[in-house]
N, C-alpha and C positions, 0 to 999 in steps of 0.2 A: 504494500500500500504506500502512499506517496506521502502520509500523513495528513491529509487533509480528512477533515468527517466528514459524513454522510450528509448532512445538513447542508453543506457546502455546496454540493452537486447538487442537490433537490432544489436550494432556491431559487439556482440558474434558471433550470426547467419549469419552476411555477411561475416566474416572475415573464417568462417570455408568454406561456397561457395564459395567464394572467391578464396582459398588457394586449393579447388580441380581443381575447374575452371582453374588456373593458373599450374597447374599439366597437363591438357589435352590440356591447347593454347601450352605448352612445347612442348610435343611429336609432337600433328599436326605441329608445326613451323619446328621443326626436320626432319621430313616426306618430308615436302613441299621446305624446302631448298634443301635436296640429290636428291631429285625427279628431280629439276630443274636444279641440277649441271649437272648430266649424261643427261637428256634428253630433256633438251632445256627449256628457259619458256613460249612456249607456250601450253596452256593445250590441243589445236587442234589439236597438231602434238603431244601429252606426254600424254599418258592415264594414267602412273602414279600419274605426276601434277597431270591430274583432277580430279581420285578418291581422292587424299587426299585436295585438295579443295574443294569436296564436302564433304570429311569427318568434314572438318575446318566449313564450312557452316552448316551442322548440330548443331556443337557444337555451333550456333551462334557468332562464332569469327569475331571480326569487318575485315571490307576489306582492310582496311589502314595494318592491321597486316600482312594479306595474302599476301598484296602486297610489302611488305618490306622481307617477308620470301623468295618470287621469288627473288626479284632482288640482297640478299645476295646469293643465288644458283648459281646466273649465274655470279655475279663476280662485278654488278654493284654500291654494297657497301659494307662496311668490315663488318668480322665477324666469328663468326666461325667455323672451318672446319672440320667438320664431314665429316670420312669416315667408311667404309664398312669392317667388315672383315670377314673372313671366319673360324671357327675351327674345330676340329675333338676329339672326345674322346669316352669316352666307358664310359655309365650310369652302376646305381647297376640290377646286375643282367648279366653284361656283355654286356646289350644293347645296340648299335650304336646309338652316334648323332653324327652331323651334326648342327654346332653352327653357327647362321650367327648374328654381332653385328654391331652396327651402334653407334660409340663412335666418343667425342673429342679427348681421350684419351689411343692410344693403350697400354698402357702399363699396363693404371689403367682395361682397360679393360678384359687383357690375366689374373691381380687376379683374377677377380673378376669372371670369368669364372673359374679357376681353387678353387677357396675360393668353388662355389659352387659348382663343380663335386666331389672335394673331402670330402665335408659336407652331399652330399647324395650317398657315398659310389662309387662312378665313379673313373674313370682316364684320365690323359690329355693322347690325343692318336696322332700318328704319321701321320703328313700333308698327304693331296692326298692317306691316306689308305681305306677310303671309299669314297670317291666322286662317283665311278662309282658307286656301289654297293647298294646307299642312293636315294628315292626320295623321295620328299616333300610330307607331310603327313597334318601334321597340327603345332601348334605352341603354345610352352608350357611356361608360365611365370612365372620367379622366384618371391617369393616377395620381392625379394630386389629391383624388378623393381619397385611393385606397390606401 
């Protein structure tokens, strides 16, 4: 043995579970707050709620957490405030998107969208010039998300 304990090597390896773990309760808590602000908290009458409650339950997230995500959505304790935005721009090649983000932060948000349209040869494009024109297709992730 090298002298090192057992403890030593385990922390390694929790701390990196851990640390993704705590990457995916993020997003789900994120999910499960907006879900609950627009659409009430109850997951009976919000089938948004309840797919991302069951997506939270997959990930075996405790229910103490679930239930502190709802009752920040609906207003019954503080926290914070995620909203929804919508953008438009034109990918390489000329392509149409159609940017939907879900930030604390709109401002940091419109760089970070324009950081990356203009990094893969895109352009930020002019509000409501494709709404009508776009429909949802599927859903592409930067890795600055991941």
């Amino acid at each position: 043995m090298s002298g090192h304990s057992k403890w030593s090597s385990i922390k390694h390896k929790k701390g990196a579970t851990d640390a993704k773990r705590g990457k995916i309760f993020t997003k789900l808590i994120k999910e499960i707050t907006v879900a609950a602000r627009f659409g009430g908290g109850d997951p009976a009458s919000n089938p948004r709620l309840r797919t991302a409650i069951q997506a939270a339950k997959n990930e075996n997230m405790p229910k103490d957490n679930i239930e502190r995500a709802i009752k920040k959505g609906t207003g019954e304790l503080e926290g914070v405030n995620y909203e929804e935005s919508i953008y438009e721009g034109y990918g390489p090649g000329g392509a149409a998107v159609f940017i939907e983000s879900l930030t604390d932060n709109k401002n940091r948000a419109v760089a970070d969208i324009r950081h990356i349209l203009s990094k893969a040869g895109g352009i930020w494009g002019p509000m409501d010039a494709l709404r009508g024109c776009l429909k949802k297709k599927g859903i592409l992730l930067s890795k600055m998300m991941l």
